[in-house]
N, C-alpha and C positions, 0 to 999 in steps of 0.2 A: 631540450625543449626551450623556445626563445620567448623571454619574457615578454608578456604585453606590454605596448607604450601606456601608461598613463591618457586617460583624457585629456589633459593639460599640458600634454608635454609638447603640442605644435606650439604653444603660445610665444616662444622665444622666437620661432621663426617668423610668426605672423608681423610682431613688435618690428622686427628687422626691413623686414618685406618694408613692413609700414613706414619706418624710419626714412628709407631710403626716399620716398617719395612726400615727405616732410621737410618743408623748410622750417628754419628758427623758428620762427613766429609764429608758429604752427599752423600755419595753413597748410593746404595742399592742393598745388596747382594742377597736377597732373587730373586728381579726381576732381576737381572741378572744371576742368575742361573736359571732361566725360560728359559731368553733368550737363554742360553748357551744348556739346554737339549733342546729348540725346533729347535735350527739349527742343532743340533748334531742328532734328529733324521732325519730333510732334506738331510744331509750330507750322513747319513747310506743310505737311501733311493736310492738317488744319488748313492752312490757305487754297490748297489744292479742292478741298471738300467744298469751301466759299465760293471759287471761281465757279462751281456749279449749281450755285442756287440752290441748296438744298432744299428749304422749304417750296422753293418755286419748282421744284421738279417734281417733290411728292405731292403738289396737287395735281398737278400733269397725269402725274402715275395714277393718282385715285380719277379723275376724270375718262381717261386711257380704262380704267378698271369698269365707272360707270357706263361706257360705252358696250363693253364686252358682255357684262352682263346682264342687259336690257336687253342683249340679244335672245331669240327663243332657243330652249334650251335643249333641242336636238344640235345646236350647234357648237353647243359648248364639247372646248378639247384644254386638256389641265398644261399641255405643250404649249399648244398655240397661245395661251393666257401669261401660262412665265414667260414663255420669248415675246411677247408684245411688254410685259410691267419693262423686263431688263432693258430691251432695245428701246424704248418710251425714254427711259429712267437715262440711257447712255447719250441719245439721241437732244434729249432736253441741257442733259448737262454741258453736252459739247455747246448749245446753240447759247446757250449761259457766257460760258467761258467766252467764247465770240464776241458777244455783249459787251462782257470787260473787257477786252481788249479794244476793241471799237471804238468806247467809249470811258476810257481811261481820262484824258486830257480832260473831257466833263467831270468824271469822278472827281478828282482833283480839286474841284473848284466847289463842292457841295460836301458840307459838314457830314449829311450821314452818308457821305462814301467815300470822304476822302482818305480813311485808312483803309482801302477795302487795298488785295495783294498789289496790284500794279501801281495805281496814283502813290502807295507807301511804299515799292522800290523791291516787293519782300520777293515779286516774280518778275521776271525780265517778260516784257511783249514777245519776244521770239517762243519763247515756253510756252508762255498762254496760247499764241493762236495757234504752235502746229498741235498740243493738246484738245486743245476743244477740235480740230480737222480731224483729229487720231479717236475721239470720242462719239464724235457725228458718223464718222465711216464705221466705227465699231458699231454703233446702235442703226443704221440703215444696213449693214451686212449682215447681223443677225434678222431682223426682221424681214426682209425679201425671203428668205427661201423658208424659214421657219413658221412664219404666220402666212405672209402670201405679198406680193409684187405692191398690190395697191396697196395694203397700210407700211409699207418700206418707198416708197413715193410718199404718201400724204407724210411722213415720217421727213422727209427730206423738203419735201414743200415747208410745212410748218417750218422749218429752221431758216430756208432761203425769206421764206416773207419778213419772219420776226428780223432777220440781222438785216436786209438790203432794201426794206420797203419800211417796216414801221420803224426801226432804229434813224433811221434821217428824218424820216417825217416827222420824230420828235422835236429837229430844230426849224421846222417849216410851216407847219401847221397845227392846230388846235383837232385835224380831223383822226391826228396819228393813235386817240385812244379807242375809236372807234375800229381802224384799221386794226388796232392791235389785236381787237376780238376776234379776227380772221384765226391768224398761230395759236391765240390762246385755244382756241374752241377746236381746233383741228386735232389734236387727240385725243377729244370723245371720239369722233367720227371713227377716228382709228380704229378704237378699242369696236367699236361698230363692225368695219371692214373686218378685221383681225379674227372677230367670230364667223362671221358672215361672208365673206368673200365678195362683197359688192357694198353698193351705195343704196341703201333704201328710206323711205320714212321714220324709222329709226334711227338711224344714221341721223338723219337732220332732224328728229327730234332732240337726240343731246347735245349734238351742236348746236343748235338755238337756245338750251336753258345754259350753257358753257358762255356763251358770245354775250346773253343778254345779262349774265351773273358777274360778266368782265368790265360792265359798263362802273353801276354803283362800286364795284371794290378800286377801281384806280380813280376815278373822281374822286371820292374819300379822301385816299392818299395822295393826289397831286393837292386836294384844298389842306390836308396837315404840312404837306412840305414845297408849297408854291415858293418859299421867298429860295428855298435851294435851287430850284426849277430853274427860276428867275436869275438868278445868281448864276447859272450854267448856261445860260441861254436858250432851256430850253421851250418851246412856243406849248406849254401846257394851256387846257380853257381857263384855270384860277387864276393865272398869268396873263392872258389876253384881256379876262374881263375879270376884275383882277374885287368888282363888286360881289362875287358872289352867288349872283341870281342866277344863271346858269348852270352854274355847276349841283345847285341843291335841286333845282329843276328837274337835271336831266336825271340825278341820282335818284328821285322818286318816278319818275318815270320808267327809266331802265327797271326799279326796284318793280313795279308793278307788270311791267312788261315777263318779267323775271318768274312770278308767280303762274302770271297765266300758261308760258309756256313748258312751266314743271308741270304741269296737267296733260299733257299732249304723248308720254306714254298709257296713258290711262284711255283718252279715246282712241288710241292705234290698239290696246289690246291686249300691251306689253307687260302690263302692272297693275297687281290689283287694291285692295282696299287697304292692307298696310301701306303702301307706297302713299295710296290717296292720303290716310291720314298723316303718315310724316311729312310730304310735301304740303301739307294745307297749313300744317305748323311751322315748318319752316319759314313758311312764306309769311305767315302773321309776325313771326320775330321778325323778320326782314324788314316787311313795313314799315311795323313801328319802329325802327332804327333810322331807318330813310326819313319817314314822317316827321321824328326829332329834329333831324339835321337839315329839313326844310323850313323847318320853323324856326330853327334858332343860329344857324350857318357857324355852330360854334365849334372849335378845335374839339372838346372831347366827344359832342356827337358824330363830329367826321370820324374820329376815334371809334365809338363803337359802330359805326356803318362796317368798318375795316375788319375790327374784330369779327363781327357777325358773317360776315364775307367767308372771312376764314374759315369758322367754323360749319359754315352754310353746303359746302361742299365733301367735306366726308360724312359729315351727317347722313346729307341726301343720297349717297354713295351706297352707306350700311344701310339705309332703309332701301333699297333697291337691291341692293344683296340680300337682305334678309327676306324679304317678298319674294324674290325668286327662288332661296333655298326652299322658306317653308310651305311655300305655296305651286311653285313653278316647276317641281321636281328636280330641282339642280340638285347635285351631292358628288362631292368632292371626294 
């Protein structure tokens, strides 16, 4: 019968192992080049995640979400709902990637992007754009046959406006924020079609609270970072009229415009009295955020218009969800 080794008896080997890949000095290069390629592949990873705008896809996706289920609920399908978030979510991220790439040379030239992956070197422009092409055709290939033809078009529109119409119009015109509500708001619509299989009052009900909730949140952010704008060349309104008065103007105007038309599933039918009262609240935060920043055209009020933006849209998202679970007979 052959004796057991000892618990301890690999340790002469391990010491050896380990020796051989020890210099004097004790370092050891070998494991630290390990180390170095397995953060450096984290790091890649990371950059890859950046080039899609993560936050700017998941409100895509939560809007996309908004759309679907505002729709009446004979029309809800749990399929056509995943394959519209994933192809929304694929779709958004390629038109991202795009973006960087497009707009690299600007990145470059503006503090809060010039480390983003391309202007810092970490991704060659050939990666990024056939990536974001390989990301766009993945997110319009699922979505045609899966949900249905039109939200894999408005899918593909949305992407064409955002890269080839509003991305240049940002070095041309003052009107490119307005333009931009077109792409932003176009996957509510979706998540609309996606249920629905057409275009109807619904439809253009969340694309009007999407388009008009796009105005106050990028005004905000072009008045916090106009002198970058400016510095990149690009024809932002804080830029053009460089006083101010327009830009807190239009922020409480789009902000009220904003409210009124979060009410507009409620007289189509779509949404009942919890919807009424989260949108009646939401819209008073809004306000007084707007109303702030009209009065006092100060960096931290643009600050919180942006904040409130943000938060303004999954908010009104889960009270639209939860109004259709508990009232609308949805169940999942």
């Amino acid at each position: 019968m052959s004796r057991r080794p000892s618990p301890d008896s690999h340790l002469p080997v391990a010491r050896e192992i380990r020796s051989i890949f020890t210099a004097k000095d004790g370092t050891s290069p070998v494991v630290d080049a390990i180390a170095v390629q397995s953060q450096t592949r984290g790091s890649l990873a990371r950059d890859f995640v950046e080039l899609g705008k993560p936050e700017i896809t998941f409100l895509v996706a939560l809007s996309s979400l908004g759309g679907f289920v505002l729709a009446p609920v004979e029309h809800f399908d749990a399929v056509a709902l995943v394959s519209l978030l994933v192809g929304v979510c694929l779709t958004s991220a390629g038109a991202s990637t795009l973006n960087h790439w497009l707009e690299r040379d600007k990145d470059a030239l503006m503090r809060r992007t010039m480390n983003r992956p391309l202007p810092a070197g970490r991704i060659s422009p050939n990666t990024a754009r056939n990536f974001g092409f390989l990301l766009i055709a993945a997110g319009v290939g699922l979505l045609c046959p899966l949900t249905n033809p039109l939200t894999g078009a408005i899918a593909l529109a949305t992407a064409l406006i955002y890269l080839f119409v509003y991305t240049p119009l940002k070095q041309r015109s003052t009107w490119n924020t307005l333009v931009g509500t077109l792409p932003g708001a176009l996957p509510a619509l979706g998540g609309w079609t996606a249920a629905t299989g057409s275009i109807g009052w619904g439809g253009a009900a969340v694309f009007a609270i999407l388009a008009a909730w796009q105005m106050p949140h990028f005004l905000s952010l072009a008045w916090m970072y106009r002198k970058d704008y400016e510095r990149a060349g690009y024809v932002m309104l804080p830029v053009a009229e460089p006083d101010g008065a327009s830009t807190v103007r239009q922020t409480l105007l789009y902000s009220i415009l904003l409210v009124v038309v979060s009410f507009t599933p409620i007289m189509l039918g779509l949404s009942g009295w919890l919807y009424f009262t989260g949108a009646a609240a939401l819209g008073i935060w809004f306000l007084h955020a707007a109303a702030a920043f009209y009065q006092s055209y100060s960096m931290q009020d643009a600050r919180r218009v942006l904040r409130v933006s943000i938060g303004y849209i999954p908010v009104l998202v889960l009270v639209m969800l939860l109004d259709r679970i508990l009232f609308g007979g949805m169940l999942f």
